[in-house]
KERODREN-817783 format. One line per field, with one value per residue (C-alpha): chain; x, y negated, z; residue in one letter. Coordinates in nm, 3 decimals, always signed. Each point is the difference from the previous one (the first is absolute). Layout:
<atoms>
unit = (A,...)
x = (X,...)
y = (Y,...)
z = (Z,...)
code = (A,...)
</atoms>
This chain:
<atoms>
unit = (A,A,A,A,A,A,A,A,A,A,A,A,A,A,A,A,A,A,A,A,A,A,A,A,A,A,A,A,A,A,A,A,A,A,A,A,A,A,A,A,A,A,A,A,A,A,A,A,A,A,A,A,A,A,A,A,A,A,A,A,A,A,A,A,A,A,A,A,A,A,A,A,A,A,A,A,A,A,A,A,A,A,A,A,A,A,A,A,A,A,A,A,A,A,A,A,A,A,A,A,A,A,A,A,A,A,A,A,A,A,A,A,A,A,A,A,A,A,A,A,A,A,A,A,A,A,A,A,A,A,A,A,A,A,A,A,A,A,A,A,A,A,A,A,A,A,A,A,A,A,A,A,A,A,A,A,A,A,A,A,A,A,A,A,A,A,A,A,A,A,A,A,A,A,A,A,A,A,A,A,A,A,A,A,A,A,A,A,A,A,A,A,A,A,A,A,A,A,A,A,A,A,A,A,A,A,A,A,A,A,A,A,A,A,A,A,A,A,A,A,A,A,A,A,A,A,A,A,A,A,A,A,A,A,A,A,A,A,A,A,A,A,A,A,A,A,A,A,A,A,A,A,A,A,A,A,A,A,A,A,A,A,A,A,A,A,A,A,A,A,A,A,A,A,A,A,A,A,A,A,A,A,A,A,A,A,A,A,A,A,A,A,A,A,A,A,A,A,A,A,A,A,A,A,A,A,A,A,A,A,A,A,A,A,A,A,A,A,A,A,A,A,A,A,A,A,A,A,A,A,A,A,A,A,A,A,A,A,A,A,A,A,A,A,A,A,A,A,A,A,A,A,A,A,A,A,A,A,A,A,A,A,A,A,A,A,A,A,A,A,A,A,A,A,A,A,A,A,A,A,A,A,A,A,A,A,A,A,A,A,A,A,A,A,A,A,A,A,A,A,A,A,A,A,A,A,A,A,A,A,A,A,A,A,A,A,A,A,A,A,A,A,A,A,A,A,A,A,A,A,A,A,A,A,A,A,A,A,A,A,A,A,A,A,A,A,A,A,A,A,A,A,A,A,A,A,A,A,A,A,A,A,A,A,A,A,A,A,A,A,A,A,A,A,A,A,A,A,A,A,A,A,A,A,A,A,A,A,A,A,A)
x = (-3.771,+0.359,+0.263,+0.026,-0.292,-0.019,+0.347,-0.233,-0.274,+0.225,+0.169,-0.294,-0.123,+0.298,-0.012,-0.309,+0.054,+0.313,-0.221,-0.243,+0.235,+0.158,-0.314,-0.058,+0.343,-0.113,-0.348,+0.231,+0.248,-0.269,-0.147,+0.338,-0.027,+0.111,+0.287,-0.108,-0.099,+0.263,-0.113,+0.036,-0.105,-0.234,-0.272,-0.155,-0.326,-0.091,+0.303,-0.076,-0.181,-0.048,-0.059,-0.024,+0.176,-0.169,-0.111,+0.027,+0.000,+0.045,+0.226,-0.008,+0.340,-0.094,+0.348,-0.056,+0.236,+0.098,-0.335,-0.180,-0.183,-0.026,+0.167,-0.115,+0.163,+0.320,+0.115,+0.028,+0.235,-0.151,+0.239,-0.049,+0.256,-0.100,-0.161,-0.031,-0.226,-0.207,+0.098,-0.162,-0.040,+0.071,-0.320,+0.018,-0.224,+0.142,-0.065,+0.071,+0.160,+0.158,-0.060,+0.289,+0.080,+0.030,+0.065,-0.133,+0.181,-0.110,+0.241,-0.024,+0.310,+0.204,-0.232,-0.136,-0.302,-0.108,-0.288,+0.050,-0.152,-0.086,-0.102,-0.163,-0.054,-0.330,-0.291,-0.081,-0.343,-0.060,+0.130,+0.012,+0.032,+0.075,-0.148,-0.327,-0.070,+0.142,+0.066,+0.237,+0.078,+0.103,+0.345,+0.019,+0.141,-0.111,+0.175,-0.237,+0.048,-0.114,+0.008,-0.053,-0.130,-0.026,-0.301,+0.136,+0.057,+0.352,+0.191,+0.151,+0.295,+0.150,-0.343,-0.053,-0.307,-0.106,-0.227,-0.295,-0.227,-0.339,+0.113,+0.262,-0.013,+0.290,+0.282,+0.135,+0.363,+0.106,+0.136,-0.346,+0.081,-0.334,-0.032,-0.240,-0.037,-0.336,-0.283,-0.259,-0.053,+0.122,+0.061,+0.323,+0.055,+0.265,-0.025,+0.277,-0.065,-0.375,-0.084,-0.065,-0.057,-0.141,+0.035,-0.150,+0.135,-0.072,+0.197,-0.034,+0.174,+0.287,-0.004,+0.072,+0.317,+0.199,+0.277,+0.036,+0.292,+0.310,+0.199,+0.163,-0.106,+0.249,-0.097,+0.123,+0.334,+0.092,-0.271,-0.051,-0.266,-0.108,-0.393,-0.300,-0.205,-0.284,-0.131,-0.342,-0.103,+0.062,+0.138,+0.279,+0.317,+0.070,+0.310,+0.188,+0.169,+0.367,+0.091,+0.112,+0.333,-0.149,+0.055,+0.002,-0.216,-0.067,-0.286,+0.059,-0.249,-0.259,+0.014,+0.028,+0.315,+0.185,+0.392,+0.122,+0.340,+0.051,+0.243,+0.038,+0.222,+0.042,-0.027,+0.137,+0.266,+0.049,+0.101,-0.265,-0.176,-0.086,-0.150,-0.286,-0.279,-0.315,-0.364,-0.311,-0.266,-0.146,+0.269,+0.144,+0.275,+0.251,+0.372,+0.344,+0.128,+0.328,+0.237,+0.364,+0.199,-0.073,-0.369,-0.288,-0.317,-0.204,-0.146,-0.180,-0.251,+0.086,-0.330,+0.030,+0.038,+0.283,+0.296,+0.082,+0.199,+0.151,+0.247,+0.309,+0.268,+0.284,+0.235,+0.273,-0.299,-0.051,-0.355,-0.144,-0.353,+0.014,-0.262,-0.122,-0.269,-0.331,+0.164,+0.279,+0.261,+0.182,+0.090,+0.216,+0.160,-0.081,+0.152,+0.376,+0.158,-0.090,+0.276,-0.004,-0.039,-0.378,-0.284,-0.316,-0.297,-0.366,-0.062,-0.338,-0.077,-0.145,-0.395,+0.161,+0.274,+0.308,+0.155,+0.075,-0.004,+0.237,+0.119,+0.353,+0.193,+0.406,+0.224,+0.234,+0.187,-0.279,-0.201,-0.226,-0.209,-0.322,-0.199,-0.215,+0.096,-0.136,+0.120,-0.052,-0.170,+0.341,+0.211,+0.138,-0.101,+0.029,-0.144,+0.006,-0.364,+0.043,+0.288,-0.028,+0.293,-0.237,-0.309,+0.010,-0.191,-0.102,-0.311,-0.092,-0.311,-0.097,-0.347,-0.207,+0.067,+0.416,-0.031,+0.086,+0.159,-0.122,+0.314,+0.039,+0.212,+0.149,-0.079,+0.195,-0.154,-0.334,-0.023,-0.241,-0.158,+0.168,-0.070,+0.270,-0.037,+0.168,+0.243,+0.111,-0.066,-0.128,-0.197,-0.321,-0.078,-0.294,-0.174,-0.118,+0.039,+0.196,+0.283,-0.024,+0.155,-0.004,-0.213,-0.190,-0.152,-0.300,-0.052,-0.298,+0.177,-0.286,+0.184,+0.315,+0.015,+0.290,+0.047,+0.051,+0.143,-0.262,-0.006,+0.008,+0.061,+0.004,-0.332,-0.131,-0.092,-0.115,+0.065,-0.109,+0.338,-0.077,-0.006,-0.382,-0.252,+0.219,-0.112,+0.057,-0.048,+0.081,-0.246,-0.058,+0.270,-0.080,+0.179,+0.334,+0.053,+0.258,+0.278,+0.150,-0.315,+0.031,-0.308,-0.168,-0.268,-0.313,-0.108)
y = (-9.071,-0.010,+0.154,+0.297,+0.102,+0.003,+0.162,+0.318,-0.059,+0.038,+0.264,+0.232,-0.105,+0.194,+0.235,+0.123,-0.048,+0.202,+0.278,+0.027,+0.028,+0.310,+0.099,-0.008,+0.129,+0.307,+0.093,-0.036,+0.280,+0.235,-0.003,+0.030,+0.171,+0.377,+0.105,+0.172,+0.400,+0.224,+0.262,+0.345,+0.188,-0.067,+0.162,+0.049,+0.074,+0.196,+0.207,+0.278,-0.046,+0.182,-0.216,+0.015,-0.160,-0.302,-0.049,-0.316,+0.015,-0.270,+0.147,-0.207,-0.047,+0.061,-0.107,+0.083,-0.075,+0.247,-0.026,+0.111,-0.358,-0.107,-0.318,-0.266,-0.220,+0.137,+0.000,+0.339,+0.096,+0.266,+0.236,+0.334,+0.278,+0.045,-0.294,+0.224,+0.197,-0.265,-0.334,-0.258,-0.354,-0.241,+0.059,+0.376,+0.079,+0.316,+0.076,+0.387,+0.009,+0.317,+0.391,+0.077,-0.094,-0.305,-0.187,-0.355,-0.167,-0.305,-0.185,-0.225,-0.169,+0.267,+0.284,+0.234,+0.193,+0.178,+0.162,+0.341,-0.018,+0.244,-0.107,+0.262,-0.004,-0.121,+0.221,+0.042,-0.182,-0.008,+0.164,-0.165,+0.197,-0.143,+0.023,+0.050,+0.189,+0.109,+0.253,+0.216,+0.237,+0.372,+0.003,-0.387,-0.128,-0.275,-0.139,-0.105,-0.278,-0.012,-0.225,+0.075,-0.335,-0.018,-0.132,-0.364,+0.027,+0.072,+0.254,+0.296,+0.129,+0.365,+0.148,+0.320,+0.105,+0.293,+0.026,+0.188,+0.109,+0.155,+0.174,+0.160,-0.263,-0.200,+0.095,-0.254,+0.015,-0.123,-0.297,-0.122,+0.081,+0.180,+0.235,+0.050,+0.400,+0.061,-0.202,-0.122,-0.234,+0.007,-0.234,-0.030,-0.045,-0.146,+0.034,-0.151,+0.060,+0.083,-0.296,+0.062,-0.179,+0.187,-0.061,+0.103,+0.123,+0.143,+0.287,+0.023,+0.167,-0.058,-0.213,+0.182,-0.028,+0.077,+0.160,+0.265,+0.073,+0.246,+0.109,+0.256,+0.214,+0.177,+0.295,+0.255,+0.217,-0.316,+0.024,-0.307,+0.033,-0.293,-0.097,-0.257,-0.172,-0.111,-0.369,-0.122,+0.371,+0.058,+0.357,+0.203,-0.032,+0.209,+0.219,-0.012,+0.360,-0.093,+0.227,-0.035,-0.186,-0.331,-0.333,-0.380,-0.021,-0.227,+0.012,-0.038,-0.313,+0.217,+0.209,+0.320,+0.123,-0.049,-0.037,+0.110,+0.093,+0.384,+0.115,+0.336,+0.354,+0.160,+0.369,+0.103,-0.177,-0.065,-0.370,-0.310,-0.155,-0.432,-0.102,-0.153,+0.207,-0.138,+0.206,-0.060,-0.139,+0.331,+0.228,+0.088,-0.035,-0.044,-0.114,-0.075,-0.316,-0.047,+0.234,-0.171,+0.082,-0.179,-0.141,-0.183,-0.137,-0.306,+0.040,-0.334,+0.029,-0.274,-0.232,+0.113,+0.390,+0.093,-0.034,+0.100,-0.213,+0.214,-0.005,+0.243,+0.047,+0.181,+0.239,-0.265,-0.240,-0.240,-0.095,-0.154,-0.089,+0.225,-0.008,+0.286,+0.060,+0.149,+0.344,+0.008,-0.139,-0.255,-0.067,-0.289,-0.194,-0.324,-0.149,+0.218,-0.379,-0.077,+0.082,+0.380,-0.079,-0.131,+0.186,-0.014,+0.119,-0.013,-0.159,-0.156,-0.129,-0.324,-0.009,-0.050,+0.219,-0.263,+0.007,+0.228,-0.070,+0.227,-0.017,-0.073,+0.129,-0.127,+0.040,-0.302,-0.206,-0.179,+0.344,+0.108,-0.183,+0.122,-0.143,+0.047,-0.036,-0.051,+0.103,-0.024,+0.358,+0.108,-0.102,-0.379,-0.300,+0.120,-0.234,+0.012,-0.170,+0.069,+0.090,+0.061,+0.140,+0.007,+0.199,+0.276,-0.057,+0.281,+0.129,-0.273,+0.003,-0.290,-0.189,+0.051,-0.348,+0.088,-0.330,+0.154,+0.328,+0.139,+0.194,+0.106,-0.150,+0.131,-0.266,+0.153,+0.352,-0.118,+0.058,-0.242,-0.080,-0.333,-0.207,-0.186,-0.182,+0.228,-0.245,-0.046,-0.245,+0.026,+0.339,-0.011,+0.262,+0.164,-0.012,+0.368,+0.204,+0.343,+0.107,-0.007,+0.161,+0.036,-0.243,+0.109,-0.352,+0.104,-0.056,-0.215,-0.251,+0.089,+0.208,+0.088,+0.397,+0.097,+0.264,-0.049,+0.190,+0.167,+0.219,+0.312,-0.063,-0.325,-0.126,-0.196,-0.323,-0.346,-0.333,-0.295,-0.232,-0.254,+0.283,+0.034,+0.252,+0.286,+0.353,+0.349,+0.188,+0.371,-0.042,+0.382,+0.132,+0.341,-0.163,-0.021,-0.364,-0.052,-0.197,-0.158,-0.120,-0.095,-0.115,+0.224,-0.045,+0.167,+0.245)
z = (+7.162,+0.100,-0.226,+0.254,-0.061,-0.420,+0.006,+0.208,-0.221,-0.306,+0.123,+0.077,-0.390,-0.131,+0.201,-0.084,-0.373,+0.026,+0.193,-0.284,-0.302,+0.209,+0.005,-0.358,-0.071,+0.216,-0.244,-0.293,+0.063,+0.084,-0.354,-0.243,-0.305,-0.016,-0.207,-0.338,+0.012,-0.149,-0.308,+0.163,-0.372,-0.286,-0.123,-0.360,-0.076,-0.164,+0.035,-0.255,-0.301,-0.300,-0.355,-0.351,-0.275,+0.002,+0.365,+0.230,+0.363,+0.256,+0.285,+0.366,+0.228,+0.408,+0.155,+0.387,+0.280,+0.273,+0.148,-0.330,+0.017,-0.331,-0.079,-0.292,-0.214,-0.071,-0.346,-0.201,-0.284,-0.216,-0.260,-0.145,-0.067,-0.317,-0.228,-0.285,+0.205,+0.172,+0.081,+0.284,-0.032,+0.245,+0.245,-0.047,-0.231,-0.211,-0.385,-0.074,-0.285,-0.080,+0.107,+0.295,+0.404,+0.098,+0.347,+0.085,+0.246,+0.244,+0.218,+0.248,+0.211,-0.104,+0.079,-0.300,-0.027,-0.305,-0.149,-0.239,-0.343,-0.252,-0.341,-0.232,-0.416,-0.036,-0.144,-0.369,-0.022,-0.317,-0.315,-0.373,-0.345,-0.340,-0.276,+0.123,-0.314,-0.325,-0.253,-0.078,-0.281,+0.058,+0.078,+0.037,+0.380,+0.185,+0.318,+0.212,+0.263,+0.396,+0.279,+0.348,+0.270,+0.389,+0.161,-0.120,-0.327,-0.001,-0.257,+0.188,-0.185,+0.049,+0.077,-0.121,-0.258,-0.131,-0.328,-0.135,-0.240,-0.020,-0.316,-0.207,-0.278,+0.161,+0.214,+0.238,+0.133,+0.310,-0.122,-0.135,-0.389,-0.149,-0.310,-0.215,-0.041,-0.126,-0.151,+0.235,+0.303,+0.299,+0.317,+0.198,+0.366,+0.175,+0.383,+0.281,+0.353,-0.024,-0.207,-0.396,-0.352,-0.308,-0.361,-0.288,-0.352,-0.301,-0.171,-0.376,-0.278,-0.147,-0.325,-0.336,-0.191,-0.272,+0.132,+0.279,+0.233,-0.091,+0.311,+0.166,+0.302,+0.202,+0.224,+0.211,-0.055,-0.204,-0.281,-0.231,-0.260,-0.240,+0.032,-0.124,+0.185,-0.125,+0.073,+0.015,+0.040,+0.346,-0.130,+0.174,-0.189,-0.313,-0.027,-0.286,-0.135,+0.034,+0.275,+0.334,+0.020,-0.185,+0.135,-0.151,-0.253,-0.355,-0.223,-0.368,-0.121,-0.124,+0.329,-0.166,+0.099,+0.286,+0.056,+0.362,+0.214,+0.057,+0.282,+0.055,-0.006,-0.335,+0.104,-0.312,+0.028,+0.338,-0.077,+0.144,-0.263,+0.066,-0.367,-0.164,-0.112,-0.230,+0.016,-0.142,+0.237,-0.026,+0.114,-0.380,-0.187,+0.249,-0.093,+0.170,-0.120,+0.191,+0.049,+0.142,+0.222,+0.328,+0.079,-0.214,+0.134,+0.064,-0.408,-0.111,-0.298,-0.237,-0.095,-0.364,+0.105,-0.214,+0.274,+0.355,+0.242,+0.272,+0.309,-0.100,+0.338,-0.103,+0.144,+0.097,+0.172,-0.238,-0.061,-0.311,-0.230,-0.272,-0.277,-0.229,-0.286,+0.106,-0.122,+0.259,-0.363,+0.002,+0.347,+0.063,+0.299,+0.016,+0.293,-0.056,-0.035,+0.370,+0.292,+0.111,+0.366,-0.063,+0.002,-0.247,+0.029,-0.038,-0.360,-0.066,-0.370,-0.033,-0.177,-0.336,+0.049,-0.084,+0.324,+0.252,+0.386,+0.252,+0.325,+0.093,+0.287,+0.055,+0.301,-0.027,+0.292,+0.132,+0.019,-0.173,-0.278,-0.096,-0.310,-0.250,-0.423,-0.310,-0.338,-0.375,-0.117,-0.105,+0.304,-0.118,+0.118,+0.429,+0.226,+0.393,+0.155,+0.320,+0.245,+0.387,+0.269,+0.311,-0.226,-0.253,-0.342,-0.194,-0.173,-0.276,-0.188,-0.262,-0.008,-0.318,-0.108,+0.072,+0.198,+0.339,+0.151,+0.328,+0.179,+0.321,+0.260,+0.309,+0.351,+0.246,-0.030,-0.167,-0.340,-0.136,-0.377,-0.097,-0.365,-0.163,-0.347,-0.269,-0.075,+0.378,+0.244,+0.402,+0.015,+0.231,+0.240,-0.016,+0.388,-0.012,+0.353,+0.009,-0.206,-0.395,-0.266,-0.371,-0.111,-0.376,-0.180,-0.167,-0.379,+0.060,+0.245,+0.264,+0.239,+0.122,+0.152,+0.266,+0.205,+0.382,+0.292,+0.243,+0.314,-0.190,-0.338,-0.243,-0.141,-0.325,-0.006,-0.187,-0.001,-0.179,-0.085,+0.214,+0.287,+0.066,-0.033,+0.131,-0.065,+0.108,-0.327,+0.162,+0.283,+0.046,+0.223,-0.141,-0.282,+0.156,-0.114,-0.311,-0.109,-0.325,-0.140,-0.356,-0.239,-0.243,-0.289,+0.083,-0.262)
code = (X,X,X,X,X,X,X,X,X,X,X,X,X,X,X,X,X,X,X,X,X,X,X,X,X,X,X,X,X,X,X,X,X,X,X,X,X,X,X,X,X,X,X,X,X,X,X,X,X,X,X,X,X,X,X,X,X,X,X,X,X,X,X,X,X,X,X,X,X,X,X,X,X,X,X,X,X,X,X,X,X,X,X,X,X,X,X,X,X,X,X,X,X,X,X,X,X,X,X,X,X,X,X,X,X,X,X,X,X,X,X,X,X,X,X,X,X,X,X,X,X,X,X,X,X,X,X,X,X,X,X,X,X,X,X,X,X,X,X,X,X,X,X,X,X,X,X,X,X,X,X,X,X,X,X,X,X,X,X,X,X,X,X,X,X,X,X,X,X,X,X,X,X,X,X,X,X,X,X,X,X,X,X,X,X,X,X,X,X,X,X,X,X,X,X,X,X,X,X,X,X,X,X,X,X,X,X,X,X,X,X,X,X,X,X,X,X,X,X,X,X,X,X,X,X,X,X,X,X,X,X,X,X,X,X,X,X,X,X,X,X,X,X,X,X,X,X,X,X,X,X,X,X,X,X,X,X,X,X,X,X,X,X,X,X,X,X,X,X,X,X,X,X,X,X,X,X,X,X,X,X,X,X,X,X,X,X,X,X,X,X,X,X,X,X,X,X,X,X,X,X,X,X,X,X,X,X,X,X,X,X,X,X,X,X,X,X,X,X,X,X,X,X,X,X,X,X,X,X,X,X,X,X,X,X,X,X,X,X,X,X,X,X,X,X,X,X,X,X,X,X,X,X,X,X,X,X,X,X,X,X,X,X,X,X,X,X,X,X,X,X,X,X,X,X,X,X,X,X,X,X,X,X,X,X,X,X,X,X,X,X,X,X,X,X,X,X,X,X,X,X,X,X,X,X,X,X,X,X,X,X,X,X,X,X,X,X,X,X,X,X,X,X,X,X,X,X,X,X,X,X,X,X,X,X,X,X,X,X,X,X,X,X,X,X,X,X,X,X,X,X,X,X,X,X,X,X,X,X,X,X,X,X,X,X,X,X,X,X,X,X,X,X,X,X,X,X,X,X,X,X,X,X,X,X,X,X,X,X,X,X)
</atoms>
């Protein structure tokens, strides 16, 4: 072959190589990949919902482009507008975890969608009382306890429950605190939205004792009358013949005669009369004992009988523990060495009638200092055990054993039964609910009686010192309550 003809040859070999890569360079352009779909709007589903506390529900993102085709595998970002409502993880699955509105929102390449929650409390399911039985003495309260579930075990707090009782032998109050009122049985409901729990107790008598309870009962167009009330009977209260502007009572040791404040219009005279009167327990021999200028009350039978310790406030404002003999002789002052600006009040002797506790009142620079005393029987030896600027301490009384003094403080505007030793030290509040006042130690150590505030009038009650066993002692309201309580002998 002569070189003409390979240079053809070689010629038409390229050429036709060159022919088919256009070719192939032709097919390929035909099938380029399409440039990635824009998101028009997403879509949540579901895009209401309503939960309870509790609740999980997975929630799905549908990002869609202008054509409403859907379009995969884009990434979402999940948040919620309120976490403390309901918050969603990561994949969108949402945990409900308080009551209110909440949005969920899902975006994807810069377009939101959102779904609209709303979370509800969940149900009461199931309800719990404690104890699940007891007893209960007349007049004795017991708070009782409840807990209200959901479906999942979880306690619901804030739910509202109403109580009970197939009888009249307790009375329940609407904070769950139960009464015995009458001897018997009787079972105790406590119901929250439909669901209930019932309990069972036993109402028996009140245990005997020695003593009963002296106090004061005021009524309407300001009566005050002195009265007994029997314990371990169950019988109404007694009225003692001392007429009708009596108040603040003391029992002489034997408990037959009774010592008492008298306030009142002379009509004789025309002048107001505010002294200590003494009676027998059975409405005789009644006799003035004070007669100063100015006013006398709070008496305190001494443990011996033959003296009288008692708040005199004269007619320049000074205010001092005075003590006289059983008679109404003798009567001296026995705090006149303390400054004039303090007030004292409220004597209590102790069980074997060598000191004398009172309560101290003083206005000085940092404000005023409440506290409460102790003295020798004849006014020496004055010593302060406790001392407060943010309470108010008043009304001692002394254990049996003179080891202690029960007093109440002031907490803000609760007035509450608080121990101290009776030689000082940190006093201990007692944790007993409502508003106390004048606390009364009994002679047997067992009980301590106080009067507290009510709706309509104050009521009695008992405690044991460590602040258990409470008891409503003037549990007929056609009693109209009392106040003052002091302890006397039963005869």
């Amino acid at each position: 072959m002569d070189w003409n003809s390979r240079i053809a040859r070689t010629s038409l070999y390229v050429a036709a190589i060159l022919g088919a890569m256009l070719t192939a360079c032709s097919g390929d352009k035909g099938t380029e990949p399409s440039p990635p779909r824009t998101v028009a709007n997403v879509g949540v589903l579901p895009a209401e919902r309503t939960l309870v506390v509790g609740d999980e529900i997975a929630l799905t993102a549908r990002p869609v482009d202008e054509q409403g085709e859907i379009i995969d595998g884009r990434t979402v970002l999940w948040s919620s507008s309120n976490e403390s409502v309901a918050n969603v993880t990561a994949d969108g699955r949402v945990t409900a975890v308080a009551p209110g509105a909440v949005t969920i929102n899902a975006t994807v390449d810069g377009k939101t969608g959102a779904a609209q929650l709303v979370v509800t409390p969940a149900p009461v399911h199931s309800v719990v009382v404690s104890p699940a039985g007891f007893v209960l003495e007349v007049g004795q309260a017991r708070v009782l306890t409840v807990v209200t579930k959901d479906a999942r075990g979880n306690v619901l707090s804030g739910r509202v429950v109403t109580w009970s009782t197939d009888n009249g032998n307790v009375a329940v109050s609407e904070s769950g605190v139960a009464m015995g009122m009458l001897p018997g049985y009787v079972t105790i409901t406590a119901t929250s939205e439909g669901k209930s729990f019932s309990v069972a107790a036993t109402v028996v008598a009140t245990q005997a004792s020695a003593y009963d309870l002296l106090f004061e009962r005021r009524g309407d167009s300001n009566v005050s009358e002195i009265f007994v009330l029997p314990l371990g009977t169950g019988g109404a209260p007694i009225r003692i013949n001392a007429g009708t502007v009596s108040s603040q009572p003391t029992a002489s040791p034997n408990g037959i005669r009774i010592a008492f404040a008298v306030s009142q219009l002379d009509m004789p005279t025309q002048e107001w009369i505010d002294d200590i009167f003494a009676v027998d327990r059975n409405g005789m021999n009644v006799k003035r004992l004070t007669a100063a200028n100015g006013v006398d009350d709070q008496p305190a039978w001494s443990p011996a009988g033959a003296r009288i310790a008692y708040r005199h406030h004269d007619d320049n404002g000074r205010m001092d523990v005075w003590v006289m003999n059983a008679d109404g002789s003798g009567q001296v002052n026995l705090t006149a060495d303390l400054p004039a600006n303090g007030q004292r009040s409220a004597p209590a002797w102790s069980p074997d009638g060598a000191r004398i506790a009172f309560a101290v009142r003083e206005v000085g620079y940092a404000g005023t200092i409440s506290s409460i005393w102790t003295m020798r029987a004849d006014g020496s030896d004055k010593q302060m055990i406790t001392s407060t600027l943010t309470g108010f301490d008043t009304a001692p009384t002394w254990s049996p054993d003179g080891q202690r003094i029960a007093f109440i403080r002031h907490y803000d505007i609760d007035g509450d039964i608080t121990l101290v030793r009776a030689t000082g030290g940190e006093p201990t509040r007692l944790a007993i609910p409502g508003q106390q006042f004048t606390p009364a130690w009994s002679p047997d150590g067992e009980l301590i009686a106080y009067a507290q505030y009510g709706a309509a009038y104050s009521n009695l009650y008992t405690v044991t010192p460590d602040g258990s066993q409470i008891r409503l002692r003037t549990t007929d309201p056609a009693w109209r309550g009392g106040s003052h309580p002091a302890w006397i002998r039963k005869q």
